[in-house]
Each structure stands twice: as structure tokens, then as C-alpha cells.
C-alpha angles and dihedrals in degrees: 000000000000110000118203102205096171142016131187135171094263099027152026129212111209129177123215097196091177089063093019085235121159107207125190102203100195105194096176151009112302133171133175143357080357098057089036084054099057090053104052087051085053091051095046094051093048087064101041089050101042092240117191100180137048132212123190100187092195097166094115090029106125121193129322118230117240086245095055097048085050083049094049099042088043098037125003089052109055082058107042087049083064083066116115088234118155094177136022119194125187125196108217128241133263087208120087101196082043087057097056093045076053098054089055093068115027091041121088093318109062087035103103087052090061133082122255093256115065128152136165129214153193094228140027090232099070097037093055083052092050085052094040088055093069091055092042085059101038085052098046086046097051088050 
């Protein structure tokens, strides 16, 4: 069972236990100590969960200001790279100026903070069965 563990105007923070998935769910613009805010929670509750996979569901997400991207690539990223992460997933935009902010951010320079495994899809759905896969193998190999 899906565990909302954090909502916000512009987000929401949900926890899939049973594949050990953070998900940020952005439903709307956000800039700021609003949008910085959403992301140390997120942080905060990887680790408090154990998390081992990451899912930026981006597909409300509208553009990120030049100032954000600089404060996730500066800030946001040295830390969330400390993650035990295994996978990321990322649902695409709808947006297609908030596409390109993203590509600023998650492109070659934010690579070496991610984990090896990195995909980006059309659904959440998709991209929730890519991250449950991990734990479904970890899980077949440990028995």
C-alpha cells in the first residue's frame, strides 16, 4: 500500500514499502524555498525509510528557475548522491519548456550524482514497475 508521508502545494512525497521507492509527485510550479523544501523532506525521509529507489514523477513539473537548477546541481545533488539508491526513474513532462530546465540538471552534469541505473518514462506506471524490479530481485536472490 502507497504511503503518503508529505504534501505540499506544489508536491507530494509518497513511499512504495513494498519496493522500498521514494516517489516526488510535483503537481504544480514551484520555486524556491518552497521547492528546496520539498526536497530536503524527500531526502530526509529516503533515509529514514531506507529507500533504494527514486521516483521523480515530473510529469506536472513546470519550469525550473535558473536559480533552482544551480541549487540542485550545488547543493541538492552532492547529498542525494549519499542516498542508497540502486535505481532513479524519472516520468517525463508534459511541459516542454519544463523539459529543457530539466535537462539541465539531470543531463551530463548531474550524471556522476546518480545511481547506475537511470531510466525515463511516459507513465508512472512504468516507471514504479522498472523500480519495483530492483527490490523483486534482490528479494528472489536473498531466498
Amino acid at each position: 500500500m502507497v504511503e503518503l508521508l508529505h504534501s505540499a502545494s506544489c508536491a507530494r512525497i509518497h513511499y512504495h514499502p513494498t519496493a522500498r521507492v521514494l516517489e516526488v509527485e510535483w503537481l504544480a510550479f514551484s520555486s524556491g524555498e518552497e521547492f528546496r523544501d520539498v526536497l530536503r523532506q524527500a531526502i530526509s525521509l529516503a533515509i529514514e525509510r531506507g529507500a533504494t529507489g527514486w521516483l521523480a514523477n515530473s510529469e506536472h513539473m513546470r519550469t525550473l528557475r535558473e536559480a533552482d537548477q544551480q541549487w540542485l546541481l550545488t547543493e541538492f545533488m552532492p547529498v542525494f548522491s549519499r542516498l542508497e539508491l540502486q535505481r532513479f526513474a524519472m516520468v517525463r513532462c508534459r511541459d516542454a519548456m519544463a523539459r529543457m530546465s530539466l535537462a539541465n540538471v539531470t543531463g551530463e552534469k548531474a550524471a556522476a550524482f546518480l545511481p547506475s541505473q537511470v531510466r525515463e518514462f511516459e507513465t508512472r506506471t512504468g516507471a514504479l514497475a522498472w523500480l519495483g524490479q530492483s527490490q523483486s530481485e534482490a528479494l528472489s536472490e536473498a531466498a
